[in-house]
C-alpha positions as CSV (number, residue, x, y, z in Angstrom):
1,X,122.4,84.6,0.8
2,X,124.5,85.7,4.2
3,X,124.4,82.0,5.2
4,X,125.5,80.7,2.1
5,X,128.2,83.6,2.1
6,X,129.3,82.5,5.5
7,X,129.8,78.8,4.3
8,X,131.8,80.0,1.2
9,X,134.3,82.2,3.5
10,X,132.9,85.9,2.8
11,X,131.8,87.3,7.0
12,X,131.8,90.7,5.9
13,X,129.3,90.1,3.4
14,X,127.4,87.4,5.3
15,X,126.7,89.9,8.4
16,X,125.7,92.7,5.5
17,X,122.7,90.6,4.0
18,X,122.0,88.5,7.4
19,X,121.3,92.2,8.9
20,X,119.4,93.6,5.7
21,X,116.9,90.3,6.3
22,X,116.5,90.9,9.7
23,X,116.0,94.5,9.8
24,X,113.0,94.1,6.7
25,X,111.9,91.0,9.0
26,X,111.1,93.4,12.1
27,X,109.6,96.0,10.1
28,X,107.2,93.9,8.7
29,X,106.2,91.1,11.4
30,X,107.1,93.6,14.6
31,X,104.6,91.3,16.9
32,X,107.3,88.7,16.8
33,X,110.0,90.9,16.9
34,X,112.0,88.2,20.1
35,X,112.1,85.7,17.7
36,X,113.4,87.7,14.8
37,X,116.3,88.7,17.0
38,X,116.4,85.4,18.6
39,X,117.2,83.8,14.7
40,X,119.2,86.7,14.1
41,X,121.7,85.9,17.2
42,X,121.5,82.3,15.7
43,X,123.0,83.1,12.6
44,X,125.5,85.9,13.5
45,X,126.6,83.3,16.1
46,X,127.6,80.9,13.5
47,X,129.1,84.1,11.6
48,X,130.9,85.0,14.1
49,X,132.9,81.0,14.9
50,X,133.6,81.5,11.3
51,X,136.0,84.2,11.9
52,X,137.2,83.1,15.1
53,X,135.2,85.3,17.0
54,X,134.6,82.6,20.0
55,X,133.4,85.5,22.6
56,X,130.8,87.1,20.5
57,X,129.3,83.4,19.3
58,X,129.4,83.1,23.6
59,X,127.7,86.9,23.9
60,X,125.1,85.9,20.9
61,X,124.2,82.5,22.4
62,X,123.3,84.0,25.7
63,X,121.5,86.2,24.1
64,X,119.1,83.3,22.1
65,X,119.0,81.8,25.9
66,X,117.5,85.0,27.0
67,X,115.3,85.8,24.4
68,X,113.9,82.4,24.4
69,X,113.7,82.1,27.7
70,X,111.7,85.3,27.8
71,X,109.2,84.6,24.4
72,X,105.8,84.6,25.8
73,X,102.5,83.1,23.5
74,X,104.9,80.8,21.0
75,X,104.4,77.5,20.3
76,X,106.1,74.1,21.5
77,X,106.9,73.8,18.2
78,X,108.6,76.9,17.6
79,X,110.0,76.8,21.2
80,X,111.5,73.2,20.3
81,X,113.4,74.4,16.8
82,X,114.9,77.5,19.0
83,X,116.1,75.5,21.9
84,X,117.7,72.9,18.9
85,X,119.2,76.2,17.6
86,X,120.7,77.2,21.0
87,X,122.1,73.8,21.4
88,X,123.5,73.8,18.0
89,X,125.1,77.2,18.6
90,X,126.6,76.3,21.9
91,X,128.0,72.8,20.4
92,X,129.4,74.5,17.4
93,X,131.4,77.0,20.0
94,X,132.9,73.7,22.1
95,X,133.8,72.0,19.1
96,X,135.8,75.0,17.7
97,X,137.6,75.5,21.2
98,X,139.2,72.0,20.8
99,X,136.8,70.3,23.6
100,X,135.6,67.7,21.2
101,X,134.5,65.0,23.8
102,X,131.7,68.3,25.5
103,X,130.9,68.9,22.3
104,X,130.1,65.3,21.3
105,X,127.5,65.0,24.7
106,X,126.0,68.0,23.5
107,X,125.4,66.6,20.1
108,X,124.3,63.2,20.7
109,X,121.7,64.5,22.0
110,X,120.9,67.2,19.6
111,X,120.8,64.2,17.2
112,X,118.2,62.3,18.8
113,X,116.4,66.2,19.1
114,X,116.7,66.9,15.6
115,X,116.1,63.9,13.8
116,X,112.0,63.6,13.0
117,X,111.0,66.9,12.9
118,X,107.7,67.3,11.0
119,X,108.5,69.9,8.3
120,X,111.4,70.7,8.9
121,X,112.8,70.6,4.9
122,X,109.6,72.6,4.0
123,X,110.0,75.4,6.7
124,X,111.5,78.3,4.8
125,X,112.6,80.0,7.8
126,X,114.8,76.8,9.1
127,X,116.4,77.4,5.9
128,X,119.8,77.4,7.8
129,X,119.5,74.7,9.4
130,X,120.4,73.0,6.5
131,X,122.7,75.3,5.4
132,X,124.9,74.8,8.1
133,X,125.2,70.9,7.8
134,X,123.8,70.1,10.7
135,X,123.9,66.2,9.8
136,X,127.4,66.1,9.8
137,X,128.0,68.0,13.2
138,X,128.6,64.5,15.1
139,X,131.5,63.1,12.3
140,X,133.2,66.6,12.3
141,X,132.9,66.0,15.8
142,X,134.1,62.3,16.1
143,X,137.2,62.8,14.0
144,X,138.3,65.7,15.7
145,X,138.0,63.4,19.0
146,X,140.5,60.8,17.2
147,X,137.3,58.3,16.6
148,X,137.4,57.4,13.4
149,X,134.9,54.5,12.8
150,X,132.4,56.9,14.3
151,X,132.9,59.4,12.1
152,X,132.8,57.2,9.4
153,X,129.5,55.4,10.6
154,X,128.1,59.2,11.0
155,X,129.0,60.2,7.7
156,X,127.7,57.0,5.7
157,X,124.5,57.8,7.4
158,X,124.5,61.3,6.8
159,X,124.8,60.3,2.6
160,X,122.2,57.5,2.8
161,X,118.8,58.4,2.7
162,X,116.0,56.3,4.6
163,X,112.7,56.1,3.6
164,X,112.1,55.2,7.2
165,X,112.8,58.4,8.6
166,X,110.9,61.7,8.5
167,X,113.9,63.3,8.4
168,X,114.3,65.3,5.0
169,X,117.5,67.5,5.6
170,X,119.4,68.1,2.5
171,X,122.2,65.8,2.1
172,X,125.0,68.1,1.4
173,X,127.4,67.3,-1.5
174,X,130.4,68.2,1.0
175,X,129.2,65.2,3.2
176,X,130.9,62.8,0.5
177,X,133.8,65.5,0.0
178,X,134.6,64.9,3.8
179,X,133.9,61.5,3.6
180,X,136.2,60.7,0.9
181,X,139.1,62.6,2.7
182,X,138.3,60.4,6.1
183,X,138.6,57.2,3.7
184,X,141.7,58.3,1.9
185,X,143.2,59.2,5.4
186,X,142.5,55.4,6.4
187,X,144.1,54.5,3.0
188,X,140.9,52.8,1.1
189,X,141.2,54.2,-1.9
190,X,138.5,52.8,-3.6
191,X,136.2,53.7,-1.3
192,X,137.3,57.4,-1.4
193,X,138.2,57.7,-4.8
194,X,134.2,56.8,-5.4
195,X,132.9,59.8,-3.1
196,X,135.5,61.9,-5.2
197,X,134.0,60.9,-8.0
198,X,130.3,61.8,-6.4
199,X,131.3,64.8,-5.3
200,X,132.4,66.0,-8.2
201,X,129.5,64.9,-10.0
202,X,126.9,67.0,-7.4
203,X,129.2,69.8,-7.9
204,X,129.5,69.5,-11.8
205,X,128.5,73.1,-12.3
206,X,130.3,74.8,-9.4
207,X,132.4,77.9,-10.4
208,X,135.7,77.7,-11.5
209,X,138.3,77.3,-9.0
210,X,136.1,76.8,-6.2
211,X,138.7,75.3,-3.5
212,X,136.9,72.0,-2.6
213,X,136.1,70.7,-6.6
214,X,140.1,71.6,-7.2
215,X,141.1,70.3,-3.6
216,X,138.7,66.6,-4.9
217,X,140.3,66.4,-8.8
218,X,143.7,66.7,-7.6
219,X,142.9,63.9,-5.0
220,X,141.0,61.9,-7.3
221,X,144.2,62.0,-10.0
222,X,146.3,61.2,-7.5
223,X,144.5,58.1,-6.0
224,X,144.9,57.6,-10.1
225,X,148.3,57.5,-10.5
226,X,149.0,55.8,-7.3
């Protein structure tokens, strides 16, 4: 719930229930209290580049390094999903201080890092790495750069699935949103009036007025009437 929060705009309540899990998560597994806190500076740190709060994500991220770093008896498993979290965390903070070509070398390789994991959909505690769209971070991250053909290349992947891959992260409904935008931007309207229409369809039952469903109907009536 504080991770969904978080996405839909809400910190103040996103830190409240983010805390209230982690406190009932210590008190009730306190033999692996590091890597409670180490998830917990995860997700406060993607709080916390939600509302702008670039030194705190910095403060939280060196504190995953530490605790990480410091986590004796875990597995190379576990050790391999925290160091993609730390990765993630520090390319998120880059990317949102306008060094889009640093954060793209720290995500290119985060791809190739992320991309196969065994279980990684069924994991209930990686629960926000999917939350937090981690497929698109390269095409958020290429279009910020200027590149558009790679950020469109990265968000046609992100919306395809292939049954080649083990990789079973959600594909998020804003991926086409975001898509459609990048194609309308590049004046295809076809093409983006068709992930409008997607979009909408994924979101069919999402609550009135939420700002990206209005944001895609008004676009979609005006690639309409144009």
């Amino acid at each position: 719930m504080g991770l969904i929060y978080c996405q839909r705009g809400d910190p103040e309540l996103s830190q409240d229930y983010i805390l209230s899990f982690f406190d009932g998560a210590i008190k009730a597994y306190p033999e692996d209290r590091e890597l409670i806190e180490a998830d917990y500076s995860f997700a406060m740190g993607l709080v916390d580049i939600k509302q702008e709060n670039i030194d705190a994500a910095k403060a939280r991220l060196e504190g995953l390094k530490s605790l990480l770093s410091g986590a004796k008896g875990i597995s190379s498993y576990t050790r391999r999903l925290f160091t993609i979290k730390s990765n993630y965390l520090a390319a998120e903070i880059v990317l949102k201080e306008g060094d889009s070509q640093k954060a793209i070398k720290f995500l290119e390789t985060l791809s190739d890092e992320t991309d196969g994991i065994p279980g990684l959909d069924f994991a209930t505690s990686q629960i926000n790495l999917h939350l937090f769209s981690l497929k698109d971070f390269l095409a958020r991250a290429y279009e910020q750069a200027g590149d558009l053909p790679r950020a469109f290349a990265e968000y046609e992947k992100a919306v395809t699935f292939d049954p080649n891959s083990q990789d079973r992260r959600l594909i998020n409904a804003l991926y086409h949103y975001r898509l459609a935008k990048l194609y309308e931007k590049k004046g295809a309207k076809a093409k983006a009036a068709a992930r409008y229409r997607r979009f909408l369809e994924l979101w069919k039952d999402a609550d009135p007025g939420t700002p990206e469903v209005e944001d895609a109907k008004a676009r979609l009536e005006a690639l309409r009437v144009r």
